[in-house]
C-alpha positions as CSV (number, residue, x, y, z in Angstrom):
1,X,-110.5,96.7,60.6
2,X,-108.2,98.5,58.9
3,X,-106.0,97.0,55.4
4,X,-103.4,98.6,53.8
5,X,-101.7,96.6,50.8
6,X,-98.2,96.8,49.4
7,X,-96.5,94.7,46.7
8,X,-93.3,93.1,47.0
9,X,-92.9,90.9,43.8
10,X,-94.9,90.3,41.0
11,X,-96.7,87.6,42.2
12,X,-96.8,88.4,46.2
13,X,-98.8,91.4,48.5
14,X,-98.9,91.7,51.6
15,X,-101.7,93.4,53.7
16,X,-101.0,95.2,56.9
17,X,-104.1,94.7,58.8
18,X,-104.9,96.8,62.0
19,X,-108.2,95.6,64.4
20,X,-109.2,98.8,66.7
21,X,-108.7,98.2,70.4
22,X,-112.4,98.0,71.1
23,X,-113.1,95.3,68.4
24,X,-110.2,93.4,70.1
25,X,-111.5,93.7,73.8
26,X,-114.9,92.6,72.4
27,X,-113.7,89.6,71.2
28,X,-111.6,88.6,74.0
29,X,-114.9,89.3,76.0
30,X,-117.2,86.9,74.3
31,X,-114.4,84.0,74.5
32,X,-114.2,84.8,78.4
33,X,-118.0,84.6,78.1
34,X,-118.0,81.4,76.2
35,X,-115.3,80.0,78.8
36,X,-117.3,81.3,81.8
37,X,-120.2,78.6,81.2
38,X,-117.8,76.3,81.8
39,X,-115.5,77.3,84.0
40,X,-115.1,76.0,88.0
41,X,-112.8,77.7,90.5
42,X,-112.8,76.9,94.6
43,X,-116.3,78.3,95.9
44,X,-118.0,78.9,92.9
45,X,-120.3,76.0,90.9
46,X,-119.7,75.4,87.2
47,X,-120.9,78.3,85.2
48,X,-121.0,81.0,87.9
49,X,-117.6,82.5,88.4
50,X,-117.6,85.9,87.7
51,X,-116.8,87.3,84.1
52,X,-114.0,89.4,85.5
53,X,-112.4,86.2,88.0
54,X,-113.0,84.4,84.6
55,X,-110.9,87.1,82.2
56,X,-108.4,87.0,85.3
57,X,-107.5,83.2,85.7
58,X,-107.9,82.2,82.5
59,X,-105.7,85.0,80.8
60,X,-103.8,82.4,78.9
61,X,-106.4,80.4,77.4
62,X,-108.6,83.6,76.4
63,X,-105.9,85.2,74.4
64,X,-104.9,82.6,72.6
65,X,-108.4,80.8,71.6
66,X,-109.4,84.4,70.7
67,X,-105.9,84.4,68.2
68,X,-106.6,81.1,66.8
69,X,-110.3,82.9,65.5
70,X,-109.7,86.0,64.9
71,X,-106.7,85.9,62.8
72,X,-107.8,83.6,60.4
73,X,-111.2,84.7,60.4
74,X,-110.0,88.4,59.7
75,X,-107.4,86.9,57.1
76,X,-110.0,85.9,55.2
77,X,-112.4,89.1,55.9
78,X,-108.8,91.1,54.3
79,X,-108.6,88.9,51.1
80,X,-112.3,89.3,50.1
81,X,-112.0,93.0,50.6
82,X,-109.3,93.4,48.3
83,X,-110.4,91.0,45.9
84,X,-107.4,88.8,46.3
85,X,-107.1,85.1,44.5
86,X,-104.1,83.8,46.5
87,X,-102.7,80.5,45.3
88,X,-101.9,78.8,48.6
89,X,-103.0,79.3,51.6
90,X,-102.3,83.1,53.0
91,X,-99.3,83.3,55.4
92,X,-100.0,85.3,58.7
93,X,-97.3,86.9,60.3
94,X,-95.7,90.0,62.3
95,X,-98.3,89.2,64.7
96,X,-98.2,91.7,67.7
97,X,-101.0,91.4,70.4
98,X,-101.2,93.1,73.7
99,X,-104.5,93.4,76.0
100,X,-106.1,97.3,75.2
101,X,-104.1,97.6,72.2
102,X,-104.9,97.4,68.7
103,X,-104.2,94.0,67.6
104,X,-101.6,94.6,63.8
105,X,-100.6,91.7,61.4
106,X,-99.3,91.1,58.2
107,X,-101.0,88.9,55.9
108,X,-98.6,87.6,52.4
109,X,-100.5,86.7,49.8
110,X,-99.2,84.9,46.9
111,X,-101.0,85.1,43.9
112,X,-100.7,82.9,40.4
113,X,-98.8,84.9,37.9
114,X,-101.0,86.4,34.7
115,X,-98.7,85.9,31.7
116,X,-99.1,85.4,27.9
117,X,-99.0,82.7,26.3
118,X,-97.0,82.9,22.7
119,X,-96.2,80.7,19.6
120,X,-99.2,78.6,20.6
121,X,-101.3,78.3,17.5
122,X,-100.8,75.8,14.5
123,X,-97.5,73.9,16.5
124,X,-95.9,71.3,14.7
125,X,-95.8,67.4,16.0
126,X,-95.4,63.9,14.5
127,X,-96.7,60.9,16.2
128,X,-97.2,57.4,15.2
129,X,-100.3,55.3,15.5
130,X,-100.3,51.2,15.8
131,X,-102.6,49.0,13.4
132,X,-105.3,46.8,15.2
133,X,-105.1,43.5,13.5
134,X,-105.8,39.9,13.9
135,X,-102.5,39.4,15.8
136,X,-103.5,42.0,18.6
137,X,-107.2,40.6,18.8
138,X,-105.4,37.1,18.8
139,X,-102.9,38.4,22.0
140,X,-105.6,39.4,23.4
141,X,-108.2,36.5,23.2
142,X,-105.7,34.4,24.6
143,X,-105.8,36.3,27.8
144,X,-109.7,36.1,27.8
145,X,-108.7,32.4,27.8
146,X,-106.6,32.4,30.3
147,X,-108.9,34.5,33.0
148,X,-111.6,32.0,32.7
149,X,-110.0,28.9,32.7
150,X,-111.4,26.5,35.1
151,X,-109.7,24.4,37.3
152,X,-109.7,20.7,38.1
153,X,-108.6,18.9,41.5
154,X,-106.6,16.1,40.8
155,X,-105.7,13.3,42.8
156,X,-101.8,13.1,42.3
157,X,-98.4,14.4,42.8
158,X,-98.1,18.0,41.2
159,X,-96.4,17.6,38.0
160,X,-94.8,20.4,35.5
161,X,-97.8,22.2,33.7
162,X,-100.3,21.7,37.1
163,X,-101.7,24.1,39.2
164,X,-100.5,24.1,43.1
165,X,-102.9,26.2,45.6
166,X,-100.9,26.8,48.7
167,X,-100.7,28.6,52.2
168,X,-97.3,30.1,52.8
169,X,-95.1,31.6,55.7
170,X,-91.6,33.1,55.9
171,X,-89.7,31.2,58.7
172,X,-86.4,33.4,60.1
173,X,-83.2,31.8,60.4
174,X,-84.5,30.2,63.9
175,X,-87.4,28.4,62.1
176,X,-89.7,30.5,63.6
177,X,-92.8,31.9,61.4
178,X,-92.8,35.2,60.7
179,X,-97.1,35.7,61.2
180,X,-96.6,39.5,59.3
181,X,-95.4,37.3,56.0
182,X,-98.7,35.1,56.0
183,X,-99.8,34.4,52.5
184,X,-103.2,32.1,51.7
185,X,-104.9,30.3,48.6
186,X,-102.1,31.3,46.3
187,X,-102.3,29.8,42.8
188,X,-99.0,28.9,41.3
189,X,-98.2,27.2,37.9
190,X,-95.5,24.9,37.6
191,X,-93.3,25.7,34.4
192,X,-95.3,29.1,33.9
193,X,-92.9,32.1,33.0
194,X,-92.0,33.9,36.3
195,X,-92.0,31.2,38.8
196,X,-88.8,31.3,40.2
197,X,-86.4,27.8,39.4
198,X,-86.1,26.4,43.2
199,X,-89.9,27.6,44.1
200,X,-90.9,25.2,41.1
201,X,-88.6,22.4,42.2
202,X,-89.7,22.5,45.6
203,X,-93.2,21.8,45.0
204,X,-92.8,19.3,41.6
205,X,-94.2,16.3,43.0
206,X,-96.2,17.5,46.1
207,X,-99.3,16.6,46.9
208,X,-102.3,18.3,48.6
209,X,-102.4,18.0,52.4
210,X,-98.5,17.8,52.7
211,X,-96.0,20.4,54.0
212,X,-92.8,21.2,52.6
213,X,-89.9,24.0,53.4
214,X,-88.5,25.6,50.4
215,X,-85.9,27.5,50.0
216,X,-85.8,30.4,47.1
217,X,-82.6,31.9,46.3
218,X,-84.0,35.2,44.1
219,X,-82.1,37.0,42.1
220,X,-79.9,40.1,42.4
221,X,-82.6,42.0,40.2
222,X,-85.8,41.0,41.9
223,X,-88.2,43.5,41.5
224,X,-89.2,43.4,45.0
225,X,-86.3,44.5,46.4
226,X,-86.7,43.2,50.2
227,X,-85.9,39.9,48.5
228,X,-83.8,40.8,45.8
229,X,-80.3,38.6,45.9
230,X,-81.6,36.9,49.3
231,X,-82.0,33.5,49.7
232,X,-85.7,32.5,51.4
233,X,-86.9,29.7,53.1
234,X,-90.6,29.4,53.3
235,X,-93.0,26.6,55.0
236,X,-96.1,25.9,52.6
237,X,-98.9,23.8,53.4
238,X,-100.7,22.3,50.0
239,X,-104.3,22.6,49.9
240,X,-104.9,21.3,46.0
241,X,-103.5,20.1,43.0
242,X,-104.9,21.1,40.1
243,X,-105.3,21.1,36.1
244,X,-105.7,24.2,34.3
245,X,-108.2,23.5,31.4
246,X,-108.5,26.9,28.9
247,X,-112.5,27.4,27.7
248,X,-112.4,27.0,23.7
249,X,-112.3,29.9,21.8
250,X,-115.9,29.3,20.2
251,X,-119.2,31.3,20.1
252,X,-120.3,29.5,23.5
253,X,-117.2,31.2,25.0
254,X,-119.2,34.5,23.9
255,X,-122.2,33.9,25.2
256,X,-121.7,32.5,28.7
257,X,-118.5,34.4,29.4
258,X,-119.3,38.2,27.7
259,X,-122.8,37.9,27.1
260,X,-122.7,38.3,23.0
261,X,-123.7,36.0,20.5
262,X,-120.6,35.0,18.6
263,X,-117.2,34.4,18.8
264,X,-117.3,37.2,15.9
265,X,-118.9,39.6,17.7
266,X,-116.3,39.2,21.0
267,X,-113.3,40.0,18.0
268,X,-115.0,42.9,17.3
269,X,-115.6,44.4,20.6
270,X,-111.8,43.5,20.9
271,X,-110.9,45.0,18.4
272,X,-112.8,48.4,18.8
273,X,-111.7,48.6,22.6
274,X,-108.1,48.3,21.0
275,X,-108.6,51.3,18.6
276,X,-109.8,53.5,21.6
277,X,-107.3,52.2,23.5
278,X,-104.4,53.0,20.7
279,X,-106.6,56.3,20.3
280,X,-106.2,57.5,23.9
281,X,-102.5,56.6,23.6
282,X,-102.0,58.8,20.4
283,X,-103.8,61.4,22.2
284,X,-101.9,61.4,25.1
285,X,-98.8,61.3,23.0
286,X,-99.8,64.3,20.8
287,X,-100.5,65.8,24.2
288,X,-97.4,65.6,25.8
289,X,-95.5,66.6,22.7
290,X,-97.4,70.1,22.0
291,X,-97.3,70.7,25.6
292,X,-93.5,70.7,26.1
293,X,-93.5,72.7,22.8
294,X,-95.5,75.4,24.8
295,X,-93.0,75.1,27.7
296,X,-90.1,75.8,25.7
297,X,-91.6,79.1,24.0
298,X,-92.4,80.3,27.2
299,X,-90.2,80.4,29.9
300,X,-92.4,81.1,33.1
301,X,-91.6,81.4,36.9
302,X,-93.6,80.2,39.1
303,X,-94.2,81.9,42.7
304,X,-91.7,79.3,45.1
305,X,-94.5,79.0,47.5
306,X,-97.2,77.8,45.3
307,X,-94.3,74.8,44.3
308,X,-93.4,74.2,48.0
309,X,-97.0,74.0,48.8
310,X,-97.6,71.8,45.7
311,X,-95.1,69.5,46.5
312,X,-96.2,68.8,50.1
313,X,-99.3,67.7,49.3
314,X,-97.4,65.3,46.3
315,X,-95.3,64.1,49.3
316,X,-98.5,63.8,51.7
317,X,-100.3,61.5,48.7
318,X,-96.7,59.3,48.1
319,X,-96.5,58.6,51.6
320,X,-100.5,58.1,52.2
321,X,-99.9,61.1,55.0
322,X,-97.7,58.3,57.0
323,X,-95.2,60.0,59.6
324,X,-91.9,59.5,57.9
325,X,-88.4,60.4,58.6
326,X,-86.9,63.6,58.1
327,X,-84.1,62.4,55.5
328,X,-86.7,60.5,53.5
329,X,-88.9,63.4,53.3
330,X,-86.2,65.6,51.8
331,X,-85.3,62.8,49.3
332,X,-88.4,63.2,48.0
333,X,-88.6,66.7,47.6
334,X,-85.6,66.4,45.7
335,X,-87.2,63.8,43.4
336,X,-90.1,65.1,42.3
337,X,-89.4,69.0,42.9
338,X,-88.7,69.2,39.1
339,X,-91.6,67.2,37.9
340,X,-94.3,69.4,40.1
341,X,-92.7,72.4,38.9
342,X,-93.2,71.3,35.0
343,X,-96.8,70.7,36.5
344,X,-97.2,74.2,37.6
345,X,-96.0,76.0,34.5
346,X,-98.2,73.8,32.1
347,X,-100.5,74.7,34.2
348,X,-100.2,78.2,34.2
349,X,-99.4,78.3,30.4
350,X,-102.8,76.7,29.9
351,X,-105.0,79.0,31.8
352,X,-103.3,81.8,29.9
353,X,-104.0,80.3,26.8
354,X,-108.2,79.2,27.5
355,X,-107.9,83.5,28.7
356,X,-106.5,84.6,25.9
357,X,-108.8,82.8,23.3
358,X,-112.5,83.5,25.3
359,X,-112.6,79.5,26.9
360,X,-115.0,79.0,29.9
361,X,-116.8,76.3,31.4
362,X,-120.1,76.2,32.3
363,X,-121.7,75.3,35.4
364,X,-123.5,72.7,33.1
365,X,-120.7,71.8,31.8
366,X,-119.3,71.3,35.5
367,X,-122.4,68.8,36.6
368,X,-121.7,66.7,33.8
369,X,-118.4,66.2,34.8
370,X,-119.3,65.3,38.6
371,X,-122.1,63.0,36.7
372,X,-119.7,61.4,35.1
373,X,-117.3,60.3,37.8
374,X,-120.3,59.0,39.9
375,X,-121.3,56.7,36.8
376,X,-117.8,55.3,36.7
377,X,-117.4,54.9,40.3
378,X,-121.1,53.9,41.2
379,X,-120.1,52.2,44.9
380,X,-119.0,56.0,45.7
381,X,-121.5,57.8,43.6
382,X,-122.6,59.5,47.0
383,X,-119.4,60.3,48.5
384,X,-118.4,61.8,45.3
385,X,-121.2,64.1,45.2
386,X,-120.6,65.2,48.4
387,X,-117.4,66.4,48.1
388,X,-118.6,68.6,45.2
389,X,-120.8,70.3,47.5
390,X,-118.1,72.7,48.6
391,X,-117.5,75.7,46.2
392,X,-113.3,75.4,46.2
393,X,-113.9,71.4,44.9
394,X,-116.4,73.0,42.1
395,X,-114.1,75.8,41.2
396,X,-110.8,73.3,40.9
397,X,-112.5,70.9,38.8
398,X,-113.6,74.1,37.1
399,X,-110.1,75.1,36.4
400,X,-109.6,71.3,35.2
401,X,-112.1,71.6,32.7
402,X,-110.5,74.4,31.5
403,X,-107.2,73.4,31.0
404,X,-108.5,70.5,29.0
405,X,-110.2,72.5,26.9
406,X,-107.6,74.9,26.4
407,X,-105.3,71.8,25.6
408,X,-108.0,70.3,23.3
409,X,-107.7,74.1,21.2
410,X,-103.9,73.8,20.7
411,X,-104.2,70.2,19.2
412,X,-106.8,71.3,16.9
413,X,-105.1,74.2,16.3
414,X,-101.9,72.3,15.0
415,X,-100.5,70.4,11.8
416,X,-100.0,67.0,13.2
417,X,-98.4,64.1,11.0
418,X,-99.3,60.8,11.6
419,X,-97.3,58.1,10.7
420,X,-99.0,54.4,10.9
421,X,-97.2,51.7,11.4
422,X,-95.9,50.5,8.1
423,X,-94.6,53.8,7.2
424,X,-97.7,55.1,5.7
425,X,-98.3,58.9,6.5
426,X,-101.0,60.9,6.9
427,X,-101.1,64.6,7.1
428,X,-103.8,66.1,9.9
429,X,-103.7,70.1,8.8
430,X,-104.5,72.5,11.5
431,X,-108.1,73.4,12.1
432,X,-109.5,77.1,11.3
């Protein structure tokens, strides 16, 4: 095989590759092989047609398995030869294939552009941080209550403040129930904030074993907007009526509920999940704010096929690879076009700047990672090792690592200022 490589933009090559005739009529020979064990023609059993009948009948069929192997199989024999990293997939092209003739393509290889990252050390950024107080451990104690409240039947008409457990259909304007809208056990408080004016009217007084057709006029602004501004008639069946009793907030709560020994000791726990919480948040904010800083100093291009290819697989994960329509498809291109190329550049601007100041991640550092994903998601511990088997999985989460770290340099790196809720400052200098 022969390679000869060109460049026809920074970030693009393209290798002219040339397979002697021989090589080419040895392939096609071991596909007509591979075909001849299982061939049949009229007077011959499966398996024994003659090779030549074989390379005769099934013409077709030979050329074009051997094309579907040999050119991405040589593709890839091209790009390790001339130590190539292309960022998507390699296009093959100019493809131009005739029996006893050498078989010549061109391969286009984009590549991820090397640039240099500038105006990246001791950045400037201000974020704020929220207190943790009794008022936020409060908020959120009251939500411990109300996930393990316990309810009790009761034997009476549903009454404002009650809990009614219910099995719901959607009827069309026939009557007739729509089986795809089938809803079961659903738990609905009467007067609670969210439940709709007519859906709490329509089961005030109900009791368990009856059925009742409601109608629910929603509102213009409905957040799902199949209903939104629709009005709704539904047929329920009530399966219970029941009281919503809240567990005191007491050291008993602790104990049987979270497993700690005081009520004391829950506040704390609450309180110190907060703070990481508000920490992450912080983080993420300071992030965000030092990265966009980066973006603006440098201005980077990013290679259009690396973002087209990018984006498809965006679209393939928004759409759960579903066969959508053409239109739709191209409204979301449009969408989120500008947000994956942001991505990209970041990206890019990153790894220059984890180059640039000697960052690398071990394979150590690598294993801990995968270890750490399996503890968080035990039920797919094994799975998730798996898929770390293959070396392209290790190297992105490499390059993961790696950006994280390079993004971890630039935020010690810079004078932050934090401002606390309250209006108290305080000054984080740059590190080094």
């Amino acid at each position: 095989m022969n390679v000869s490589l060109r460049e026809t933009a920074a970030t693009q090559k393209v290798m002219a590759v040339e397979v002697p005739a021989d090589e080419v009529e040895r392939g096609l020979d071991q596909v007509a092989r591979n075909i001849q064990k299982r061939a049949s023609l009229a007077g011959f059993r499966r398996g024994k047609v003659p090779l030549d009948m074989v390379r005769n009948h099934y013409a077709p069929v030979i050329e074009q398995e051997f094309l579907d192997d040999a050119l991405p199989r040589l593709t890839q024999e091209a790009v390790e030869r001339e130590k190539l990293q292309p960022a998507v997939p390699p296009l093959i092209r100019e493809v131009r294939f005739q029996v006893g003739q050498p078989l010549r393509f061109e391969v286009q290889v984009d590549v991820r552009p090397q640039i240099e990252a500038r105006d990246y050390k001791k950045l400037r950024a201000s974020v704020e941080r929220r207190e943790i107080g009794d008022v936020e451990v409060d908020e959120v104690l009251r939500g411990l209550q109300e996930d393990t409240a316990v309810f009790a039947d009761l034997e009476r008409p549903a009454q404002r403040g009650d809990v009614v457990v219910l099995d719901s259909v959607r009827l069309d304007p026939n009557d007739r129930r729509l089986s795809s809208t089938r809803a079961r056990n659903l738990r609905i408080q009467l007067g609670a904030p969210g439940v709709l004016p007519d859906l709490e009217n329509g089961l005030l007084a109900a009791e368990a074993g009856q059925e009742r057709t409601i109608a629910v006029q929603y509102p213009a602004d409905y957040q799902a907007s199949e209903l939104a501004g629709k009005n709704v008639r539904y047929l329920v069946r009530i399966r219970k009526i029941q009281e919503k009793k809240l567990r005191p907030l007491d050291d008993n709560l602790a104990r049987e509920v979270f497993r700690l020994d005081t009520l004391e000791e829950l506040r704390s726990r609450v309180k110190k999940n907060l703070e990481e919480q508000e920490q992450q948040r912080v983080q993420r904010e300071l992030e965000g704010k030092l990265s966009e800083t980066i973006l603006e100093r440098n201005p980077v291009e990013v290679p259009p096929r690396l973002v087209d290819y990018t984006l498809e697989h965006v679209i393939r994960e928004a759409v759960r690879n579903e066969k959508v329509d053409d239109k739709l498809v191209e409204e979301l291109r449009a969408r989120y076009r500008p947000g994956v190329e942001r991505s990209l550049k970041r990206e890019l601007l990153l790894e220059a700047i984890a180059r640039q100041e000697g960052l690398s991640v071990s394979d150590q550092e690598i294993a801990e990672a995968i270890d750490r994903e399996a503890a968080e998601r035990p039920r797919e511990a094994s799975r998730i090792r798996a898929r770390y088997h293959a070396s392209e999985r290790r190297e992105a989460l490499r390059e993961r690592l790696l950006e994280h770290q390079a993004l971890e340099w630039v935020v010690k790196a810079a004078d932050v200022n934090e401002e606390r809720a309250g209006g108290k400052r305080l000054v984080v200098p740059a590190s080094g």
